[in-house]
C-alpha positions in Angstrom: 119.2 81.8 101.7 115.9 80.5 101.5 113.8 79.2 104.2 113.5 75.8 102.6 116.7 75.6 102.1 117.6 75.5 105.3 115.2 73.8 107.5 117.0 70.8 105.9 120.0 71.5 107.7 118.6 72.7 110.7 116.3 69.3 111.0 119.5 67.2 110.7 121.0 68.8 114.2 117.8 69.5 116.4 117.8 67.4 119.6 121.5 66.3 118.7 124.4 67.2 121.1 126.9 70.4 119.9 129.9 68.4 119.1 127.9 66.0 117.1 126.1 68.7 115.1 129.4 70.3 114.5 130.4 67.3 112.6 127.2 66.6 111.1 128.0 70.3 109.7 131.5 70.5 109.2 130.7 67.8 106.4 127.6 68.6 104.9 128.0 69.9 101.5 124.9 72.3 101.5 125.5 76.0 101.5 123.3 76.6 104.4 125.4 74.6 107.2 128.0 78.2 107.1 125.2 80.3 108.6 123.5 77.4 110.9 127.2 76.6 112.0 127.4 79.7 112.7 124.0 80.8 114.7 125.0 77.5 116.5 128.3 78.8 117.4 126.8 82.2 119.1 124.4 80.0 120.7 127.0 77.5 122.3 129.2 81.4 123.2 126.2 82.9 124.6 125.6 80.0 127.2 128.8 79.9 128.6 129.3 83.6 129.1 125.9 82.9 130.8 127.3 80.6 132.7 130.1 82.3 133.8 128.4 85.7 134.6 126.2 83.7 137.2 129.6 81.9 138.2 129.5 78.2 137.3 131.1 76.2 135.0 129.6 74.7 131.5 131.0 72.0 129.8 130.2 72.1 126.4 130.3 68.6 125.9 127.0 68.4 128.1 124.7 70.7 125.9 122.0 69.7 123.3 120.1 71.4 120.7 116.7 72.1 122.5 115.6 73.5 119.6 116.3 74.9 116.2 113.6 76.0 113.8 113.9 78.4 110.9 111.5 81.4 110.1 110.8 83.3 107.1 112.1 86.3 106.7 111.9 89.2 104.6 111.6 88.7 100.7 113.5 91.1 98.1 111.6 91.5 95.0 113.4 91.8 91.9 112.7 91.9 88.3 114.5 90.4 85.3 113.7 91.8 81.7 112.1 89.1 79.5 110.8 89.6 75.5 108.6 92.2 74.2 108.6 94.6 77.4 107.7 92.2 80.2 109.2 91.4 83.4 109.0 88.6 85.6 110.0 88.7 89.1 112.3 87.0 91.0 112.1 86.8 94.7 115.3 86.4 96.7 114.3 84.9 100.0 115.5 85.4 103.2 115.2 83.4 106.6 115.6 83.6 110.3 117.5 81.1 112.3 117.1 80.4 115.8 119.0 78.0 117.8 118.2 77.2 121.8 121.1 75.0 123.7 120.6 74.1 126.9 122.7 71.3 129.3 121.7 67.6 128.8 119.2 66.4 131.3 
């Protein structure tokens, strides 16, 4: 998915609480809310087995999106046949997304 595509997704939830950028997700029609719903998933997972290594206790209602930005990542360069011999290329993007939760403050 391209990088474009999904900075507009990821700019809907940033600074927004998890439960209200699930919903803000769960009905977006884009394509790119499956992998930012997921990356924010892992995210929410990740701090609260955190949480309970170091022995206290996170609610999830209290965390936030501290901050989500997406990167470019590595482009894959095709090539699609085209009259008399020539080829133009097509360039499937690809994009990193990272996604920082932290507890309301």
């Amino acid at each position: 998915m391209s990088p474009r595509k999904m900075r507009l997704i990821v700019d809907l939830i940033r600074g927004r609480g998890v439960n209200e950028a699930y919903s803000i997700l769960k009905f977006s029609k884009k394509a790119a809310t499956t992998p930012v719903e997921k990356t924010l998933r892992s995210a929410v997972a990740n701090a609260t087995q955190k949480a309970e290594a170091a022995g206290s206790f996170l609610d999830v209602d209290d965390l936030v999106v501290r901050e989500a930005y997406v990167n470019e990542g590595r482009t894959l360069k095709r090539f699609s046949p085209r009259a008399m011999g020539r080829a133009t290329p097509i360039l499937k993007r690809t994009s990193h997304v990272t996604i920082i939760v932290d507890r309301k403050e």
